[in-house]
N, C-alpha and C positions, 0 to 999 in steps of 0.2 A: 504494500500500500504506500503507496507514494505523499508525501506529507505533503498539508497546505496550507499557508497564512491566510486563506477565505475561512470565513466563521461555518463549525461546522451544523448541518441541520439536521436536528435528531427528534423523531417523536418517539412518544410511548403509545402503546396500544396493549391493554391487560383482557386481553383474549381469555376464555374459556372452555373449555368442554361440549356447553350448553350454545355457545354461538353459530350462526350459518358458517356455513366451508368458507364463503367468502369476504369474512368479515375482514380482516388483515389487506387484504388485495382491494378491498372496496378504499381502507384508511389509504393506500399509497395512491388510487389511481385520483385521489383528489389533492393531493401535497404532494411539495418539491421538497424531497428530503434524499440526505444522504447515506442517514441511517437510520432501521427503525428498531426501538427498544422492545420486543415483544414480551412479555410480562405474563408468566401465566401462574406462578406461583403463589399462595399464600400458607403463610403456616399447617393451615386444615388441610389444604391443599399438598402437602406434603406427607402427611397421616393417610390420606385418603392414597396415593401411588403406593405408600409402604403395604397398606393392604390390598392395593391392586399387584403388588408385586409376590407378596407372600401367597396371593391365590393363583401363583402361575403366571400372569402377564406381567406388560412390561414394565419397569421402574421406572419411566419417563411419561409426559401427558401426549396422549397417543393424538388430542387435536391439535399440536403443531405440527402435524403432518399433513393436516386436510390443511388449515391455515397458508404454512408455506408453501404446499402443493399448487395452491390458485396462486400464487405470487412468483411462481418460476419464469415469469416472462418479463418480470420488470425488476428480476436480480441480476445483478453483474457487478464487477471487480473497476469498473469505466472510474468511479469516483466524477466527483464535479458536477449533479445531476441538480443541484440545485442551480449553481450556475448557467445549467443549460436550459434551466425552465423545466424541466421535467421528470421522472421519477424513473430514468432508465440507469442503470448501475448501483439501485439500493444497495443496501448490505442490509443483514439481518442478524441480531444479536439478541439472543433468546434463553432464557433458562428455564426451558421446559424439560432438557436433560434430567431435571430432578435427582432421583437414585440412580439414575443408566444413560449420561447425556453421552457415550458409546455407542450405545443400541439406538437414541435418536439421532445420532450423525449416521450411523452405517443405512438405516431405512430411511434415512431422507435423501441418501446419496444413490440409492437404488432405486425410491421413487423416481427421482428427476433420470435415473437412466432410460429408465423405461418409457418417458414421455422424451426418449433422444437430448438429454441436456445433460450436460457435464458438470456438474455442481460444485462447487471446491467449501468442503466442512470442514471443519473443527472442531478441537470439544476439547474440555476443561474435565479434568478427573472431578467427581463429585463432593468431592471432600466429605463423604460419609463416615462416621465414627461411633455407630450404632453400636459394634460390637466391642468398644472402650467406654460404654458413657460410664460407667460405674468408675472404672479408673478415674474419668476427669472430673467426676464431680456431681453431673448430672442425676446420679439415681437412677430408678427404671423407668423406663422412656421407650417408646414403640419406636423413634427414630433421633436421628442424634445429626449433625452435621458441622464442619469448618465453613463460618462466612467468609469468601475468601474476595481480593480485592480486583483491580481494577490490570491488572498489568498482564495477566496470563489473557484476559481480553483481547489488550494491545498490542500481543505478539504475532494470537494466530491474526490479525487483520492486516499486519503489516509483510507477515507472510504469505497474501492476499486472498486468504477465506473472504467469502460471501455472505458463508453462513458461520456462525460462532455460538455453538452449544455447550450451556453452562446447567450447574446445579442451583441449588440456594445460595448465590453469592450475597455477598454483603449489598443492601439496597441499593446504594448508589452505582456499582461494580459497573450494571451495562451501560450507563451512561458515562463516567468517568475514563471505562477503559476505550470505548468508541472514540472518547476526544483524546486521551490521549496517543491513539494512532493517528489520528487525523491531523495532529500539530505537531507530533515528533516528543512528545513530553519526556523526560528520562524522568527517574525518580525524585531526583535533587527539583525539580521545578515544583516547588512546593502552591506556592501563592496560586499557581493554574490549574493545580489539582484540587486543593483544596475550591476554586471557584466551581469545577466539573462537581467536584462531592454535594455542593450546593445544589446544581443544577436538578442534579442526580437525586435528592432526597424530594424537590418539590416535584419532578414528573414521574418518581415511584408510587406517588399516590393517585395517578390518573386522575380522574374527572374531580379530584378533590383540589388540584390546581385552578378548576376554572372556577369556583364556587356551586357545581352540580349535583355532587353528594358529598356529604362529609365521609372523605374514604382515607383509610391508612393502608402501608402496606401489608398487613396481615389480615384483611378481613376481605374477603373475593366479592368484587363487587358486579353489579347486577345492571349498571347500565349499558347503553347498548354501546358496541363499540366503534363506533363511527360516528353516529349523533350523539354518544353521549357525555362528550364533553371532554376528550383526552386533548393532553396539551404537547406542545411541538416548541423547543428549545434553538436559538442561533448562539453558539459557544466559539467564541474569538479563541485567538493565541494565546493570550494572557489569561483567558480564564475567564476574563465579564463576557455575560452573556443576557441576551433578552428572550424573556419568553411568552411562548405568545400559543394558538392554539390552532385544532385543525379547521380549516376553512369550511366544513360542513357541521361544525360540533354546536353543540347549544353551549349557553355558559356566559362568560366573562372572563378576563384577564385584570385583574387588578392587582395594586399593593395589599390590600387586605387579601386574598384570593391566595398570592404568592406569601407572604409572614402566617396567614391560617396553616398552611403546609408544611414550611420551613420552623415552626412548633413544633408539630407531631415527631413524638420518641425524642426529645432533647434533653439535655438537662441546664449547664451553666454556657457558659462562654465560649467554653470549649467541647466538641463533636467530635468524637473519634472515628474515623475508619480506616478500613485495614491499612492504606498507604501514607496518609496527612492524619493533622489532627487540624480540620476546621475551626480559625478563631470566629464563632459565632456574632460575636460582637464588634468584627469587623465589617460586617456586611453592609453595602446600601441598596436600600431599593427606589427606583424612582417611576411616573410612570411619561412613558413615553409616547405614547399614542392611544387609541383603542385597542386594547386587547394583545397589550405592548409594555412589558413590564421589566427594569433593566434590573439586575442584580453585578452588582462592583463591589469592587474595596476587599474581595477576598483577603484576605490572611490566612498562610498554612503555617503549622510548625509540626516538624518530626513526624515520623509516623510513631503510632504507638506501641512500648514492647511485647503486646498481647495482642488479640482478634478471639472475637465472639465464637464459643462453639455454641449452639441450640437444641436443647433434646424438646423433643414433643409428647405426649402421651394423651392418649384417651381415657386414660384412669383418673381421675381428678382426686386430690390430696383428700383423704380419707376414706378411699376405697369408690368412690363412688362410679358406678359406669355409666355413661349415656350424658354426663354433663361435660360443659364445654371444659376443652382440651387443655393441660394443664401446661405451661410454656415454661421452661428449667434454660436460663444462660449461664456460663460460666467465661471465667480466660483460661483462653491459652497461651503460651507464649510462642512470640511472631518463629524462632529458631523451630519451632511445631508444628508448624503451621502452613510450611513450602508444599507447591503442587506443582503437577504437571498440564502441559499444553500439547495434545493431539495436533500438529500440523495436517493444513491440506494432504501431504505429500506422504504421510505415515510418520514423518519422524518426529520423536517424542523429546523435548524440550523444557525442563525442570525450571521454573519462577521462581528468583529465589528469592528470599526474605528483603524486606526494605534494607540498605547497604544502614543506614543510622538511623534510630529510634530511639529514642526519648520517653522518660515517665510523663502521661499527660499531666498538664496542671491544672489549675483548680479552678474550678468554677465557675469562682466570684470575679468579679471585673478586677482588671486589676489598678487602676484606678476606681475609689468608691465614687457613685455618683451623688453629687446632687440635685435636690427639685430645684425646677424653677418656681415661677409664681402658680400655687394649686388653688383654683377655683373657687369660691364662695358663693354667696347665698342663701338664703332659707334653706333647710336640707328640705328633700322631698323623700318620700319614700318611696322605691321603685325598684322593678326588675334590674339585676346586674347586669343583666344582655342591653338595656335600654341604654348603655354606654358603654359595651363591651362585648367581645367574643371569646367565647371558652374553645382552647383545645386541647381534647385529651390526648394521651397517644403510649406506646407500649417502649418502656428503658427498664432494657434486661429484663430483674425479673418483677419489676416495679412498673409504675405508670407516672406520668408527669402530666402535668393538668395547669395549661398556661391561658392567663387573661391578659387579652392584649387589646388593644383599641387604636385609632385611627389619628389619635389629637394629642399631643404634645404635654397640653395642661390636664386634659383625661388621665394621660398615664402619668402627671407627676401625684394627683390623687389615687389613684389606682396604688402607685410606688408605697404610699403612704399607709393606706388604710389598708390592704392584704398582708399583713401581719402573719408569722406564723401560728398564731394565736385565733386571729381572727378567720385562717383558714380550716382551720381543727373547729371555730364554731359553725361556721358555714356548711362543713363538708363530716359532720359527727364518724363517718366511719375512718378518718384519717387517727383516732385514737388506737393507741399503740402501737403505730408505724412510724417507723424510722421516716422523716420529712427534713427535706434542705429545699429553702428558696433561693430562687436565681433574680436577679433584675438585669434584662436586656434591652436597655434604651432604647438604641437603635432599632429595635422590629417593637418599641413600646411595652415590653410585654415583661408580667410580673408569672415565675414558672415557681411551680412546686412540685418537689419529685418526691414520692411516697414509694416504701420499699417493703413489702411485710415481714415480720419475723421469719427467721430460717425454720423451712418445713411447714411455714402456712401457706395457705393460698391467695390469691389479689381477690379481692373480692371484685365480684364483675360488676360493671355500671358507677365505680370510684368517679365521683364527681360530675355525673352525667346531667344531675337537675339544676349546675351551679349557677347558669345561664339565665334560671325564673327563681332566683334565690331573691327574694325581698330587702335592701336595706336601705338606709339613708343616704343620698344621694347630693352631692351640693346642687344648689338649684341650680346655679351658672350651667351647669354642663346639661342640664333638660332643656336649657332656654326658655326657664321659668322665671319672672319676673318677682320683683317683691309684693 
């Protein structure tokens, strides 16, 4: 793959099972893109393969076969399809490999034979660790997995795969490793990585970027995938990128839209994945036109000297069966963590660990902020959504629950009055849980990460009514008069 200073254009589309054959081929035949993230995985979703596997079939999701199968006419290795106005030389970078992304390179390479197309795959070892979880920490877990990052991506594309079949990578991984093929990134380009990991976390949540559904990336979502609001990314050299959406999607593109997204599963200042460690509170967002939203100011540092393993299970903490699925993360360390890249060509080619890693640091800003001038008035009494947006989201084996808002003097009242204190009244099931607040000016927003006791479970719907939670409101910010 031949690098290029043109921004590259990458969408996501979170395909399913349940979708028409033609869902994926429908998304490209309306966008100029160069590459498309295809997204089929979610946590369940990877429970559900392990027992489509254990019952004899195959370990990978058998509809990115019918998916990419309609799309063989508008893949190619050409590059520059944006450039050219049109969608001829896609590339396709997918982790629907699941447990077996082998078996879906070897049958996707035999489909496209048989319809006379010479297809040039790849695949990423799955980083399965089903048969260690006990060693690392996990417990008993029906599946177990290494999130793995962004650069075994960038190898097979630069060794000119078309297609790039992955397992459960680390969220960000298909879009991080796509740009960094397509700029030439080595590891040491920290600041562009870390901008791609950005990129990467707001179009992992599909239609939750445009304002469509409130979607994360572990919960399989149900819109449709072409109208339903997926979003489409232009990621420069440096890493700023704008994003914006598909030209048939419903939705929006806003700065609310993109800080609602770039929330979900965070905790302080600092975002770890596998290759950087995103200074969160580096970020700017500005907006730039309709449906036009820029993201700058990345800051990377070091990668970090661990990466997430995940086990799953069906059994839920005290025996229960049939309740939702119990999610176990642990670290690993990065020296544990090295995989392999399936070349087009057969030859097998080991990623190795980040050359320098760093312990992440902490949290808090590291200058403390101050407010400015916080609002006055009569208080009123009012829903918290009526100046603010909640979003939850899933960090390790905890949830973070961040209120963020649109206005400057909103969040320096906001900064003030969510107290940890005051969110333990607000949210009564946050007692006895280990809780650290974050404040992140720059996207406005005041985050609280809740962790339960070792060996209990997250209680499901943690914070979900916090949004029609009642209290006292300055009246300035209702634009309530005296």
């Amino acid at each position: 793959m031949t690098t290029s200073a043109r921004p590259l254009r990458i969408g996501n589309v979170s395909a399913s099972r349940t979708d028409r054959a033609s869902a994926a081929a429908e998304f490209l035949a309306a966008a100029s893109l160069d590459v498309l993230a295809l997204d089929m995985l979610s946590d369940e979703a990877m429970l559900d393969l392990a027992e489509q596997r254990a019952a004899g079939g195959p370990g990978y999701e058998r509809a990115a076969l019918e998916q990419i199968g309609e799309c063989l006419d508008r893949l190619g290795a050409g590059g520059d399809a944006a450039a050219a106005g049109g969608s001829t030389g896609v590339r396709i970078v997918t982790n629907a490999g699941a447990l077996d992304p082998a078996g879906l390179a070897r049958d996707l390479r035999a489909l496209a034979a048989e319809r006379g197309v010479e297809l040039a795959v790849a695949h990423l070892e799955p980083g399965e660790v089903t048969d260690r979880a006990a060693a690392l920490g996990l417990g008993e877990v029906d599946v177990a997995t290494v999130r793995h990052g962004a650069f075994g991506i960038a190898r097979a594309l630069a060794a000119g795969a078309v297609v790039v079949v992955t397992g459960r990578v680390s969220r960000e991984a298909l879009v991080a490793g796509a740009a960094a093929a397509h700029h030439g990134w080595t590891p040491s380009a920290l600041d562009a990585l870390a901008g791609s990991v950005a990129v990467g976390h707001v179009l992992s949540g599909g239609p939750g970027a445009t304002g469509v559904v409130d979607s994360t990336t572990d919960v399989t979502r149900t819109t449709d995938p072409v109208t339903g609001g997926y979003p489409i990314a232009e990621i420069a050299d440096d890493g700023c990128s704008v994003i914006t959406r598909h030209p048939s999607a419903f939705g929006s593109v806003t700065v609310g839209t993109v800080t609602d997204q770039l929330l979900d599963g965070v905790a302080g200042a600092r975002y770890a994945a596998p290759d950087v460690v995103l200074r969160l509170d580096s970020l700017r967002l500005a907006q730039e036109g309709t449906d036009r939203v820029r993201i700058s100011g990345a800051r990377g540092e070091s990668a970090p000297p661990v990466v997430a393993v995940v086990g799953m299970s069906r059994r839920a903490h005290g025996g229960a069966d049939g309740a939702r699925p119990a999610r176990v993360a642990r670290p690993l360390p990065q020296e544990e963590a090295g995989h392999t890249v399936v070349l087009p060509d057969g030859a097998r080619v080991r990623i190795p660990v980040p050359p320098e890693t760093a312990p992440i640091g902490p949290g808090e800003l590291p200058v403390p902020w101050s407010a400015g001038a916080v609002p006055g008035g009569e208080p009123v009494t009012a829903s918290l959504g009526s100046v603010a947006s909640v979003r939850r989201g899933v960090v390790g084996r905890g949830v973070n629950i961040a209120v963020w808002t649109w206005d400057d003097s909103a969040f320096a009242w906001l900064a003030g009055a969510l107290t940890p204190e005051r969110f333990r009244e607000l949210i009564p099931g946050l007692e006895g849980m280990d809780t650290r607040l974050y404040l992140l000016p720059n996207l406005r927003a005041v985050n609280i990460v809740a962790r339960p006791p070792r060996g209990e479970a997250l209680r499901p719907g943690l914070g979900a009514d916090l949004a029609a939670t009642r209290l006292e409101i300055p009246g300035e910010l209702l634009e309530v008069g005296p």
